[in-house]
VOGU-3710 file (C-alpha; in Angstrom, 3 decimals, decimal comma):
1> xxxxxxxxxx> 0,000/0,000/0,000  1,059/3,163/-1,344  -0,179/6,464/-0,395  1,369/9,216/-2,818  0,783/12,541/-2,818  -0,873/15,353/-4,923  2,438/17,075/-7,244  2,554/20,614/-7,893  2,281/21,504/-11,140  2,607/25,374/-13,171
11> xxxxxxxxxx> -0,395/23,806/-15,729  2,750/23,047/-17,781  3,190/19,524/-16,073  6,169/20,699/-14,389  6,318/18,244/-11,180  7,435/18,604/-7,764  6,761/16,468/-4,456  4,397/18,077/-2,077  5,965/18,467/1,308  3,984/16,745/4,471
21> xxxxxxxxxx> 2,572/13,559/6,028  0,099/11,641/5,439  -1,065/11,125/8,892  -3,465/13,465/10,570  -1,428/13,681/13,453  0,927/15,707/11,585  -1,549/17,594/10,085  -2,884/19,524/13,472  0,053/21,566/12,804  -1,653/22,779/9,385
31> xxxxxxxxxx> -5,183/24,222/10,714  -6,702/27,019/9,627  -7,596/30,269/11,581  -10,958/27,907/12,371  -8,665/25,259/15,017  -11,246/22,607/15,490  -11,301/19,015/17,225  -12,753/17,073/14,689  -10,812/16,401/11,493  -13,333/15,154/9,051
41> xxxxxxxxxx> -11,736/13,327/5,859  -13,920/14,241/2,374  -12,710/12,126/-0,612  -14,549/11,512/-3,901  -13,946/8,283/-5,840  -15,057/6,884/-9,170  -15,046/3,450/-9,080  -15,388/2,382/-12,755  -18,994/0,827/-13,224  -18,641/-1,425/-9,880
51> xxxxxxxxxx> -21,045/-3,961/-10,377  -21,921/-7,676/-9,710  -23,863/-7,655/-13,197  -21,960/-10,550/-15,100  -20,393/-9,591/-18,181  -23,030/-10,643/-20,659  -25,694/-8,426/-19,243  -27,199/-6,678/-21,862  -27,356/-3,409/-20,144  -23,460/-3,574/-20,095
61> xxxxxxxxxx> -21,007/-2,250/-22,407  -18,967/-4,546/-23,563  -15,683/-3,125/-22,078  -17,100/-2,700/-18,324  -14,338/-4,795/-16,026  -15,681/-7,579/-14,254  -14,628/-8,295/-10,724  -13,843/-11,043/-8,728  -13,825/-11,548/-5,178  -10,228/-10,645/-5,133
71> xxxxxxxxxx> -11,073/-7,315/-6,719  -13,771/-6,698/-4,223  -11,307/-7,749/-1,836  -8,460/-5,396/-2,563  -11,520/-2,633/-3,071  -12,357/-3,089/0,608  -8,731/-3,102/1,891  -8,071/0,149/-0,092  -11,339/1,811/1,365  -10,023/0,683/4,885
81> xxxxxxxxxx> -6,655/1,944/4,503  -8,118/5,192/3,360  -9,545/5,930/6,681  -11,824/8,712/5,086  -14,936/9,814/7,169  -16,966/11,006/4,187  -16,944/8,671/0,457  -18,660/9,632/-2,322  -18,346/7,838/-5,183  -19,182/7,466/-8,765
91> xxxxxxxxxx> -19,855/4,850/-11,044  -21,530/2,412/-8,605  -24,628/0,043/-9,469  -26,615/0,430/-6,049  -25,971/-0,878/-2,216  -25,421/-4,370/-2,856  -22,023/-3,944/-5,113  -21,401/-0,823/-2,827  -22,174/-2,951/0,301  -18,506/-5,365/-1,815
101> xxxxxxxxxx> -16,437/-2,601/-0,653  -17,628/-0,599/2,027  -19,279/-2,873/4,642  -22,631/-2,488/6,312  -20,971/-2,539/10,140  -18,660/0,317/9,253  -20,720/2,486/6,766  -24,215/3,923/6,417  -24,890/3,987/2,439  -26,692/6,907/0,537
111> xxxxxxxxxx> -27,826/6,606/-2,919  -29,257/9,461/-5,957  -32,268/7,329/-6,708  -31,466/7,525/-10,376  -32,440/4,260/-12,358  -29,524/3,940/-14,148  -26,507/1,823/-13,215  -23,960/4,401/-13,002  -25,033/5,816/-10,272  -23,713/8,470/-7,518
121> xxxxxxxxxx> -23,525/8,226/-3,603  -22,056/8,464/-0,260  -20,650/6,120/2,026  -20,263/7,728/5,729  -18,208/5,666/8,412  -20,138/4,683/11,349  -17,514/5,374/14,461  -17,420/9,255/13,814  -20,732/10,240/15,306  -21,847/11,588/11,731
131> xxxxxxxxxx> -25,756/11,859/11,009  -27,184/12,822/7,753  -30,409/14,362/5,934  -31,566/13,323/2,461  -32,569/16,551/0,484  -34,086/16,236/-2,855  -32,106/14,927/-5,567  -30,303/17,735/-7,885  -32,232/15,992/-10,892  -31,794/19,321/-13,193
141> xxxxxxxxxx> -28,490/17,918/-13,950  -29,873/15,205/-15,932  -30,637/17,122/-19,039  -32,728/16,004/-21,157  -31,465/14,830/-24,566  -33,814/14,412/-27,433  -33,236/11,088/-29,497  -30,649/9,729/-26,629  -31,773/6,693/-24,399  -29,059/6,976/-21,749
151> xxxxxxxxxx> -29,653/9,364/-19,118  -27,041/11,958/-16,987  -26,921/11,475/-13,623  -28,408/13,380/-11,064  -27,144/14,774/-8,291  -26,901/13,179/-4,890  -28,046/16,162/-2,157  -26,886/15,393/1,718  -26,416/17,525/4,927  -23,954/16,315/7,311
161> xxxxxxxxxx> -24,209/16,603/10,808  -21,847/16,601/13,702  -23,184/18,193/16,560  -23,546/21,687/16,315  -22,011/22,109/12,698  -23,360/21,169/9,715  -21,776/20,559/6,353  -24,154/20,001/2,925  -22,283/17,974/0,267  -23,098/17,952/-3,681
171> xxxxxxxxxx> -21,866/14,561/-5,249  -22,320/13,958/-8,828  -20,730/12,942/-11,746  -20,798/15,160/-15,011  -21,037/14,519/-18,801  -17,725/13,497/-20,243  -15,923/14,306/-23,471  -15,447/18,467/-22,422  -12,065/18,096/-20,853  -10,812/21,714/-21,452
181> xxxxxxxxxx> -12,539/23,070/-24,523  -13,959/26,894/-24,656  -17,383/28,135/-23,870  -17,465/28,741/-27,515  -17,652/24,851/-28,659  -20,400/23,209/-30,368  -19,483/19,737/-29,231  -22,422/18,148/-27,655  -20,762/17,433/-24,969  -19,550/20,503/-24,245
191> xxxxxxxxxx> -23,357/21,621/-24,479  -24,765/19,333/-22,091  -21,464/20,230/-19,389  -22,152/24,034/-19,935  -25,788/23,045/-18,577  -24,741/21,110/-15,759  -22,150/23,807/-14,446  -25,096/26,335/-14,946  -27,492/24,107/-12,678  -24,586/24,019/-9,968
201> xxxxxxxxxx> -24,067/27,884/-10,482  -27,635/27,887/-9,296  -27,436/25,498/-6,470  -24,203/27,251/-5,074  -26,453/30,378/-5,393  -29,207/28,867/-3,118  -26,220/28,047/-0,739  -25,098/31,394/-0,430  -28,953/32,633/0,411  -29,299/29,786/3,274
211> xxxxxxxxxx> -25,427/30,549/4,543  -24,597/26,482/4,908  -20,932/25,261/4,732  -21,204/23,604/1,855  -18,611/21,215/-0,455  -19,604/19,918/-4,269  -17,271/16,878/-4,826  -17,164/13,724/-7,838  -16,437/13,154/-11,208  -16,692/16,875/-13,000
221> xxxxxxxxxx> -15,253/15,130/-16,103  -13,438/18,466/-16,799  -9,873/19,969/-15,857  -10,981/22,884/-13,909  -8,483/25,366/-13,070  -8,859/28,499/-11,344  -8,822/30,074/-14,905  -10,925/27,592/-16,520  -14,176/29,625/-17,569  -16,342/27,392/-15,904
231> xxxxxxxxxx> -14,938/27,984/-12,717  -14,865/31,567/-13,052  -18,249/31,616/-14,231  -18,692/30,032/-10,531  -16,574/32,236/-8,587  -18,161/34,992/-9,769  -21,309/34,240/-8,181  -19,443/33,111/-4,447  -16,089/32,894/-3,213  -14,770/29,238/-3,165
241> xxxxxxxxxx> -12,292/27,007/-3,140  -10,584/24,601/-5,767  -9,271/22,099/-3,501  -7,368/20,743/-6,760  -5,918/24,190/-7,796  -2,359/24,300/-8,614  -1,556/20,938/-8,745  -2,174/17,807/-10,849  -2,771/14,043/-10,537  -0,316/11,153/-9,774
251> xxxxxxxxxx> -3,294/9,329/-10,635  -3,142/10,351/-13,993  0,340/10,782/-14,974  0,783/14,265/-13,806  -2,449/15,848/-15,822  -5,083/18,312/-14,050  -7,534/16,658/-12,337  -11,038/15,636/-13,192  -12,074/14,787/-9,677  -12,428/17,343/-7,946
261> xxxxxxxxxx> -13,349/18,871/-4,299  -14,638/22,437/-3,979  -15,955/24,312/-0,510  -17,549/26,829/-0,038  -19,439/29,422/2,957  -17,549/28,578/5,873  -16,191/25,395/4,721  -13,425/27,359/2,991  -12,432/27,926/6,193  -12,628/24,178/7,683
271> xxxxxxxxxx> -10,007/23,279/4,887  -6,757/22,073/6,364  -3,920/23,253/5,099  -1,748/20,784/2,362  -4,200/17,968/2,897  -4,946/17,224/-0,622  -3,953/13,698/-0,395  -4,531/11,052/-4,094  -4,182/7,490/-2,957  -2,475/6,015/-5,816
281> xxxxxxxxxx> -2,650/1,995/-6,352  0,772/0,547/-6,882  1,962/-2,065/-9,240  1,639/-4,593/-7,388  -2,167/-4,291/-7,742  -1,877/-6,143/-11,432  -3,649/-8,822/-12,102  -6,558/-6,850/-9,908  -9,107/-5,156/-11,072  -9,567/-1,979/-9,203
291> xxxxxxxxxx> -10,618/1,325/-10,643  -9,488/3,677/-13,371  -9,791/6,469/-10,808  -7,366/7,081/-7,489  -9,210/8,643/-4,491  -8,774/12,183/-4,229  -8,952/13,838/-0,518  -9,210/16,980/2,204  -9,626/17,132/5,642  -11,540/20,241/6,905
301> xxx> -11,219/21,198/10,812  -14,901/21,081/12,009  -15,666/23,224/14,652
//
C-alpha cells in the first residue's frame, strides 16, 4: 500500500513532491484560523462501473471490467486503509455492489435514486458520530437529450451533521468528453457540461442565500483550473475554493484533475492546510481489477 501525494504543477506539467505527512497527526500543525477538534476526511472516488452484473448483461457495455472476489477484496482493503470519514463515489450500481467494498458494520450507504446503473452516492463511516439528511435529488443535472436513451446522472443532495455544525455535500458525476474546450464549442458534450455547471451555479447560489458550509465533490469530467471559464463563471457568483488548484494528478500521470473537491461558505475555512492527499494503487495491484480512478482527498477542521 502506497499512499502518494498530490504534485505541484505550473499547468505546464512541471512536477514537484508536495511536502507533508500523510497522517493526521501531523496535520494539526496545518489548521486554519478555524482550530477545530474534529478532522473530518472528504474524498470523492469513481469506481469504474462497480457492479456484480456478469459480463453478458445486456445493459453492459462490452468493455465494463468484471470483478472477482479478489477485486472486491483489494476494493475493501483500499477503502479501509483510506480511513476517510466522508466517500462519495461514482460509477456504482446500487448498495449491494457498494455494500462489496464498504461494509454495512462500518458504513451507512446513501444513494441518488437515479435508475440507471452508473449511479452516484455516499458512504459515511459509522464510528465518527456523523448523522445525515436526504434533500431532494439535484435531478436538473440530468438534461434532457432528445433522441438519446441513456440518461445523466443526477445529483446526490446530503447535509452532514456533527453536533452543532453542519456541512451540505453535492456529489455527482458530469457529462464526459469536455475536458478543457472553450465556452465557444459546439461539441455536444460541451453543451450538455455548460448546462450542468449552470445548474450548480444555481445550487451554489441557493447556498449562499441559506449561509450552509457547503462542499460539491465527484467526477466533473473536466480539468478545472482556477482560470478555466467554468470555474470563473462560478466564482463569480461566491467565493470558493478549488481544492485541486495548482496541482495535478499522480493518478493520472501528472495531468489536471477531473475529480475534484470544492468548498464553499464557511467550509473554505474548515479546509486544512496541504491535505490534498490522491491514494495512488501501486503495481503490485496487477492482475486486480480496481478502478481507473485514485481517491482524491481533504480534511476540513470542524468546529
Amino acid at each position: 500500500m502506497m499512499f502518494n501525494h498530490a504534485i505541484m504543477t505550473n499547468y505546464k506539467n512541471r512536477l514537484r513532491a508536495l511536502v507533508g505527512g500523510f497522517l493526521c497527526a501531523m496535520l494539526f500543525g496545518f489548521l486554519s484560523s478555524a482550530q477545530a477538534s474534529t478532522p473530518l476526511k472528504l474524498t470523492s472516488w469513481n469506481m469504474d462501473w462497480l457492479t456484480l452484473r456478469p459480463a453478458n448483461d445486456p445493459a453492459l457495455p462490452p468493455n465494463v471490467p468484471t470483478r472477482t472476489q479478489a477485486d472486491f477484496a483489494a476494493l475493501r482493503a483500499y477503502a479501509e486503509k483510506l480511513q476517510s470519514d466522508l466517500i462519495a463515489f461514482e460509477e456504482v450500481d446500487g448498495p449491494d455492489a457498494a455494500r462489496q467494498v464498504f461494509p454495512p458494520q462500518d458504513y451507512v450507504l446513501f444513494f441518488a435514486p437515479d435508475p440507471i446503473i452508473q449511479q452516484v452516492g455516499l458512504a459515511m463511516r459509522r464510528d465518527k458520530g456523523l448523522t445525515a439528511t436526504l434533500n431532494p435529488e439535484l435531478t436538473a443535472l440530468n438534461i434532457l437529450q432528445e433522441g438519446h436513451h441513456h440518461p445523466l446522472r443526477g445529483g446526490l443532495d446530503i447535509t452532514i451533521h456533527h453536533g452543532d455544525a453542519h456541512l451540505r455535500l453535492l456529489i455527482l458525476h458530469l457529462k464526459t468528453g469536455c475536458w478543457a474546450q472553450p465556452l465557444t464549442s459546439k461539441k455536444r458534450a460541451c453543451r450538455l457540461l455548460y448546462q450542468q455547471f449552470h445548474v450548480i451555479e444555481n445550487w451554489i447560489l441557493d447556498r449562499q442565500d441559506d449561509g450552509i458550509p457547503f462542499a460539491i465533490l465527484g467526477d466533473f469530467n473536466r480539468r478545472l483550473t482556477p482560470l478555466d471559464p467554468l470555474m470563473q463563471t462560478l466564482q463569480s457568483d461566491a467565493p470558493l475554493t478549488l481544492t485541486t488548484a495548482g496541482f495535478s494528478s499522480p493518478c493520472l500521470g501528472g495531468r489536471q484533475f477531473i475529480d475534484h473537491i470544492i468548498l464553499g461558505n464557511q467550509a473554505r475555512e474548515w479546509l486544512i492546510a496541504d491535505s490534498l492527499r490522491v491514494m495512488v494503487f501501486p503495481h503490485t495491484a496487477r492482475g486486480i481489477t480496481l478502478s481507473d480512478h485514485c481517491p482524491v482527498s481533504v480534511q476540513l477542521a470542524l468546529p
